[in-house]
C-alpha positions as CSV (number, residue, x, y, z in Angstrom):
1,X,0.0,0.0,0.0
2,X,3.1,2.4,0.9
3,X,4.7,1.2,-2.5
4,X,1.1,2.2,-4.6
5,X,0.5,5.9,-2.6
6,X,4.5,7.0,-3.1
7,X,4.5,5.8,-6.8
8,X,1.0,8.0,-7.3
9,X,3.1,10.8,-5.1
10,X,6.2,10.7,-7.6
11,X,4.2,10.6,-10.8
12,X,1.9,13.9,-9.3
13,X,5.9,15.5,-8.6
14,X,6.4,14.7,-12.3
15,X,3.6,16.5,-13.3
16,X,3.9,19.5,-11.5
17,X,7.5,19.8,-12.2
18,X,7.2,19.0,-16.5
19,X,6.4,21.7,-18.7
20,X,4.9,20.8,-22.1
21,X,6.4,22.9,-25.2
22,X,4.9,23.1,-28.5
23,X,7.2,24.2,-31.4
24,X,5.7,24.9,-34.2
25,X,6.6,25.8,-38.2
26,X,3.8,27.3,-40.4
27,X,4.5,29.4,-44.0
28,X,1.4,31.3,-43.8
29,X,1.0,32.0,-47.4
30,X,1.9,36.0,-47.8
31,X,0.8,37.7,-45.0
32,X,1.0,41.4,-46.1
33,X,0.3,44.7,-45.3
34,X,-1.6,47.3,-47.5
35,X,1.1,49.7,-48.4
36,X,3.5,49.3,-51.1
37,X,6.9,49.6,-50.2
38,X,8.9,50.7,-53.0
39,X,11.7,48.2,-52.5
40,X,9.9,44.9,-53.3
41,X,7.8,43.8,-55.7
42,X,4.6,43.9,-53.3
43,X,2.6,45.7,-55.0
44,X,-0.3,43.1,-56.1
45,X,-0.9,43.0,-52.4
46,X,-2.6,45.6,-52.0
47,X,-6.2,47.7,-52.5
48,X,-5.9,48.7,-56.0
49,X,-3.2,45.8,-56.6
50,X,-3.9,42.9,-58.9
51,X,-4.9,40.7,-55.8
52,X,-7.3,43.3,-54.3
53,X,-5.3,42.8,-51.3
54,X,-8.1,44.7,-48.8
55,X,-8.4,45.8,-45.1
56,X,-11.1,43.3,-45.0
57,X,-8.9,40.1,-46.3
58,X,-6.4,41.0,-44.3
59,X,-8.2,41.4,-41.2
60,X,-9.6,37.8,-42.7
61,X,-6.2,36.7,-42.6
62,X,-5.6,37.6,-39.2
63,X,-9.2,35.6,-38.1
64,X,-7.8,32.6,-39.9
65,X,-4.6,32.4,-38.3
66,X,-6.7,33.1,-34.8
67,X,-8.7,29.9,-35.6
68,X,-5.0,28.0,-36.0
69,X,-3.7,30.1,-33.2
70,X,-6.9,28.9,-30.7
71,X,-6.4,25.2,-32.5
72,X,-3.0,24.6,-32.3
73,X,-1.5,26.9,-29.4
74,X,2.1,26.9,-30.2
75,X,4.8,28.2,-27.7
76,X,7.0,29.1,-30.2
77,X,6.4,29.1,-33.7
78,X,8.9,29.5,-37.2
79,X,6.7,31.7,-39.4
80,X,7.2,32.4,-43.2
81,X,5.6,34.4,-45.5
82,X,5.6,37.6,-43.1
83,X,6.3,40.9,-45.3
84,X,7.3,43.0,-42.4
85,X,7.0,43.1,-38.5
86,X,4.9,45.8,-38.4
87,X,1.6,43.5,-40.2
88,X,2.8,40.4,-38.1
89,X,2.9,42.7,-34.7
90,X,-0.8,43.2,-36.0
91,X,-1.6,39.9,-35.8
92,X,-0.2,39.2,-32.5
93,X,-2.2,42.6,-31.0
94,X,-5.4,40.9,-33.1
95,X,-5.2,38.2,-31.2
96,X,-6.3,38.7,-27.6
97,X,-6.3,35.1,-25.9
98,X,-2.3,34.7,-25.3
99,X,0.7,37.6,-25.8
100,X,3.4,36.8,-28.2
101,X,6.7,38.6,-28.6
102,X,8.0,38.9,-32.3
103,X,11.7,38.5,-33.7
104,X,11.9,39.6,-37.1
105,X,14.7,41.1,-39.5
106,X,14.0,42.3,-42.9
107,X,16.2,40.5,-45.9
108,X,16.9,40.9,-49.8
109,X,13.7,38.8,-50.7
110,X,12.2,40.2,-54.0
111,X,8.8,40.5,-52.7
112,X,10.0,41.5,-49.1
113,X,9.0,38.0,-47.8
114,X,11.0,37.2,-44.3
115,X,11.3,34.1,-41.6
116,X,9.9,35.4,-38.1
117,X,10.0,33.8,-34.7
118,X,6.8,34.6,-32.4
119,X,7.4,33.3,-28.9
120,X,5.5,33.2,-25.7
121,X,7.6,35.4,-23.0
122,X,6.1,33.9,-20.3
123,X,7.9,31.0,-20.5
124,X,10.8,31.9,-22.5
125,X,13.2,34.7,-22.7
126,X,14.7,35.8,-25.9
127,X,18.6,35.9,-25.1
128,X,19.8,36.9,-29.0
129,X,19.2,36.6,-32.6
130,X,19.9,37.3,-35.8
131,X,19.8,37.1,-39.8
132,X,22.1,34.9,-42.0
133,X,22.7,35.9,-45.2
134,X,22.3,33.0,-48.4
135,X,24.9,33.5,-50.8
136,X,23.5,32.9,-53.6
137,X,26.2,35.6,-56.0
138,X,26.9,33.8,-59.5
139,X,23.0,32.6,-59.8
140,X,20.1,33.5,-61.8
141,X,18.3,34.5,-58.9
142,X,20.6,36.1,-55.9
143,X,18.1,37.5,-53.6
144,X,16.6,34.8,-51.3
145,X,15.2,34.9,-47.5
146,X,17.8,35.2,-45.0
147,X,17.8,32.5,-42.0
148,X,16.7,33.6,-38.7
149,X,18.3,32.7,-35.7
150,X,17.4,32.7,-32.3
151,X,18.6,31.6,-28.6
152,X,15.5,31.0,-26.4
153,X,15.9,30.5,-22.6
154,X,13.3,28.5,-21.0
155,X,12.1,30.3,-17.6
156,X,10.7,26.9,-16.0
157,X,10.7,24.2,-14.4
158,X,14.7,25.3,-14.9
159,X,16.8,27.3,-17.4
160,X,18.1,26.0,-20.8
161,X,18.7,27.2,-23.8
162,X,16.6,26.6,-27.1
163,X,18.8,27.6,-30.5
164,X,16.0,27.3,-33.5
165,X,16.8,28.6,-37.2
166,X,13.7,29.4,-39.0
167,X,14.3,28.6,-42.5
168,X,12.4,29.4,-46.1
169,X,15.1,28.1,-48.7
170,X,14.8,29.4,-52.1
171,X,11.5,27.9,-54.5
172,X,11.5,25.0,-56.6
173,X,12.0,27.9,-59.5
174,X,15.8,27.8,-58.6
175,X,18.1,25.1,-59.1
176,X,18.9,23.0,-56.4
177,X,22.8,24.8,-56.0
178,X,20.5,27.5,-54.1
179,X,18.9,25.2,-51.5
180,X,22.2,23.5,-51.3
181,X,23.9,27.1,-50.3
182,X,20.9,27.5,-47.5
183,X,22.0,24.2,-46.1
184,X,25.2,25.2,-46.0
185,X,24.6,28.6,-44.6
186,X,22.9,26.1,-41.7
187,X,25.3,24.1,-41.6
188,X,28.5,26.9,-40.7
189,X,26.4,28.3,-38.3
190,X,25.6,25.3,-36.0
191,X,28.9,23.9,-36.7
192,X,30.5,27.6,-35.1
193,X,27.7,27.2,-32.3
194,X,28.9,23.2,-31.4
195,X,32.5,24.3,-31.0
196,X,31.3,27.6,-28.0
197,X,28.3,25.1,-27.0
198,X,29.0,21.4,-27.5
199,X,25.9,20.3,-26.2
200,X,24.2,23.0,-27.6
201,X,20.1,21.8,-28.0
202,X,19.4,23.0,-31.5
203,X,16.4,23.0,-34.0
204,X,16.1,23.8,-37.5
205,X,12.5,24.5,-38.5
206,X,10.6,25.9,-41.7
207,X,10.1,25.7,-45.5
208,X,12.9,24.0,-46.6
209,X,11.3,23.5,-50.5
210,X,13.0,20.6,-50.5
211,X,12.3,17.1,-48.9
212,X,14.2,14.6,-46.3
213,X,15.8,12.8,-49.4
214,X,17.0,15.5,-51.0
215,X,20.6,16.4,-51.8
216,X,20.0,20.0,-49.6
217,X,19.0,18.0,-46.5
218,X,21.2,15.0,-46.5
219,X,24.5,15.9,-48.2
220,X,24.2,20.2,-47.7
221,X,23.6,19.5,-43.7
222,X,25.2,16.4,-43.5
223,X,22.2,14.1,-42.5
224,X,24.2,12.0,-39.9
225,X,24.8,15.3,-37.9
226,X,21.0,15.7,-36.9
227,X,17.6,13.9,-36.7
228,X,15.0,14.3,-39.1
229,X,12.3,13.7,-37.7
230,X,10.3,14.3,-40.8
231,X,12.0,11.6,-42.5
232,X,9.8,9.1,-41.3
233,X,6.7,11.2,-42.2
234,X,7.9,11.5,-45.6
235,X,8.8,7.9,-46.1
236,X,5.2,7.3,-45.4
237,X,3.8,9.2,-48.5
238,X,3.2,12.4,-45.5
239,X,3.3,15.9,-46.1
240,X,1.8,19.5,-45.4
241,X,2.2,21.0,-49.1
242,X,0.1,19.5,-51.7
243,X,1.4,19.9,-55.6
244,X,0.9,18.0,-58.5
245,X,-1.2,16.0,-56.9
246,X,0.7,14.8,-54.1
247,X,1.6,15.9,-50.5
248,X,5.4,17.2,-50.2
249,X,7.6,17.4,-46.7
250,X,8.8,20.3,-47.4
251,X,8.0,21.9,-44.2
252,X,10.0,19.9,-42.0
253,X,11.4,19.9,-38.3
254,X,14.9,18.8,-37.8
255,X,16.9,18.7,-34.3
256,X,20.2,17.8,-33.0
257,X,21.4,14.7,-31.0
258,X,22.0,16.7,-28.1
259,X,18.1,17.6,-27.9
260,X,16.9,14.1,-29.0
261,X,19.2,12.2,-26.8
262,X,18.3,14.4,-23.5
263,X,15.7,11.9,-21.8
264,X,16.9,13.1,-18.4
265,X,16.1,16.7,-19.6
266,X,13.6,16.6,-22.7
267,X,11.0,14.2,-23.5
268,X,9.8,14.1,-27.3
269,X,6.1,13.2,-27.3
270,X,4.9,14.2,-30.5
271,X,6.0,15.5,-34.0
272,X,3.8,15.5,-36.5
273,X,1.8,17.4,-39.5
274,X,-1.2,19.4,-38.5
275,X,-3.9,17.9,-40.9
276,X,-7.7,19.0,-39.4
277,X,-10.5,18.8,-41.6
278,X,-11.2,22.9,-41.4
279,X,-7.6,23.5,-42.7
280,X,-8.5,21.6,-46.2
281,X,-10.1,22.9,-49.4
282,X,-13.8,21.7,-49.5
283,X,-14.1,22.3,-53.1
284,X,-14.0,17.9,-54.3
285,X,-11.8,19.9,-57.5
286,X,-9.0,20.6,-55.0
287,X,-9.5,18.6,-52.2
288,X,-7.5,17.5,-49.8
289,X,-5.5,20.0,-50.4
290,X,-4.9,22.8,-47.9
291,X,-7.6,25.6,-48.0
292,X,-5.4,28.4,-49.7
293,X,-6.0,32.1,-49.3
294,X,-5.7,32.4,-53.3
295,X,-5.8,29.8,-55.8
296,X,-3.5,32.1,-58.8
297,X,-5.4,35.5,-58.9
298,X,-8.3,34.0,-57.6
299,X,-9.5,34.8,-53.5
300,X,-10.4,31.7,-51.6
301,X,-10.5,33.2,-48.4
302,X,-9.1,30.1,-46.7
303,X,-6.1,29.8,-44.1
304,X,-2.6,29.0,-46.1
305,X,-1.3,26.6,-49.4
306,X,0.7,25.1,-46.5
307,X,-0.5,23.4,-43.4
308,X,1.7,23.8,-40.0
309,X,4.2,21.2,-38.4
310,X,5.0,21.2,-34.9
311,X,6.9,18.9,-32.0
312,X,5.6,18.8,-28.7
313,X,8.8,18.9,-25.8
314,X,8.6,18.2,-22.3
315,X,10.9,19.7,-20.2
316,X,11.6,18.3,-16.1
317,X,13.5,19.6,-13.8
């Protein structure tokens, strides 16, 4: 009877002392704002753009990510697709239920497309960051989205230290040289950050536009360095970006050994696509393909042509 009451004792400790941790990677599908800034090629989003980009679709915009938002309640989440902080700061004011803080830097992207971290400072604390520049000089295309970085510190049940890279490689359009000089651009970074940190907990989230078997993933980051733990998904025919007809990994979640191999620390308990019915087209033409904002020139009013990824963390003391 002792034996049953102190196991049910430990297990409530446990409890009290775990924090769960959702991480999450979503590209939005171009959340913009109304102006046109004269730098990028933006100007289809907005009120007398070709798009019809209005205060009323984007305040749309910010009620569909709301229904994700209230759905998926991320602690930290890898956006892309953001044009500026200034219209993603107006989704996090939008959205009343939970505060967010924002990281955001603004790149070379043509269109003024960026990666942005949003983060919940009540249980983290933003400790540095910054943007890495793709080298992409010599190809057709040189501008591409930088790579965010980020060092979170978790405020409970202790302090450690998160390092996420929000990635959005270049399209599909380029050849795959570019995505290859993303990886790499990964790659030197963690690499600089294992020899200051060796046990350095590190996660590499986003729109890679390319897939787990690709030459980007396993050859440009040097697979046997990390764990892919989309690879699986992907092996199974999985995926949260639907084109020609099939579903593509592209958005993917990728951590180090040191994170995975933490038991006494971290506890994986979940990593997986977020595939709800409301997040799918309901026209039987498209389905099930993610409900899309626009299909081409044409307004769907629906949530994003991708669907969000996440990994759900438990941290003890």
């Amino acid at each position: 009877m002792f034996k049953a009451i102190l196991f049910f004792v430990l297990i409530a400790g446990y409890g009290l002392r775990a924090q769960s941790l959702r991480i999450v990677a979503y590209n939005v599908e171009n959340l913009f704002d109304l102006q046109d800034d004269p730098r990028t090629q933006d100007e289809d989003f907005t009120p007398g753009g070709k798009l019809n980009w209005t205060e009323e679709r984007l305040k749309k915009k910010y009620q569909r990510l709301a229904e994700v938002w209230d759905s998926l309640s991320p602690d930290v989440a890898g956006l892309t697709e953001i044009e500026n902080r200034a219209v993603l700061e107006g989704f996090v004011k939008y959205y009343k239920k939970r505060k967010y803080a924002v990281v955001l830097y603004e790149g070379r992207d043509e269109r003024g497309i960026d990666p942005a971290l949003v983060y919940d400072p009540k249980k983290f604390r933003l400790l540095s960051s910054r943007a890495l520049r793709v080298n992409l000089s010599g190809m057709p295309d040189s501008s591409t989205r930088d790579v965010l970085v980020a060092a979170l510190e978790t405020k409970k049940p202790f302090k450690d230290t998160l390092h996420l890279a929000v990635n959005h490689w270049p399209s599909r359009r380029n050849p795959p040289l570019a995505r290859y000089r993303a990886a790499q651009t990964v790659k030197t970074w963690a690499d600089s950050l294992k020899k200051v940190r060796p046990n350095a907990k590190i996660i590499l989230m986003g729109d890679f536009n390319d897939e787990p078997t690709d030459s980007s993933i396993v050859h440009g980051l040097v697979e046997n360095h990390w764990v892919n733990l989309w690879k699986p998904i992907h092996a199974r025919g999985e995926g949260s970006y639907y084109h020609n007809k099939k579903w593509t990994a592209i958005d993917q979640i990728i951590v180090s050994p040191t994170l995975h191999a933490a038991p006494n620390r971290w506890t994986f308990s979940d990593a997986q696509i977020y595939k709800r019915e409301f997040l799918l087209e309901k026209n039987p033409k498209y389905h099930p393909a993610p409900f899309r904002t626009y299909a081409g020139d044409k307004y769907l009013g629906g949530y994003s042509d991708h669907l969000p990824v996440y990994l759900d963390l438990k941290i003890r003391k």
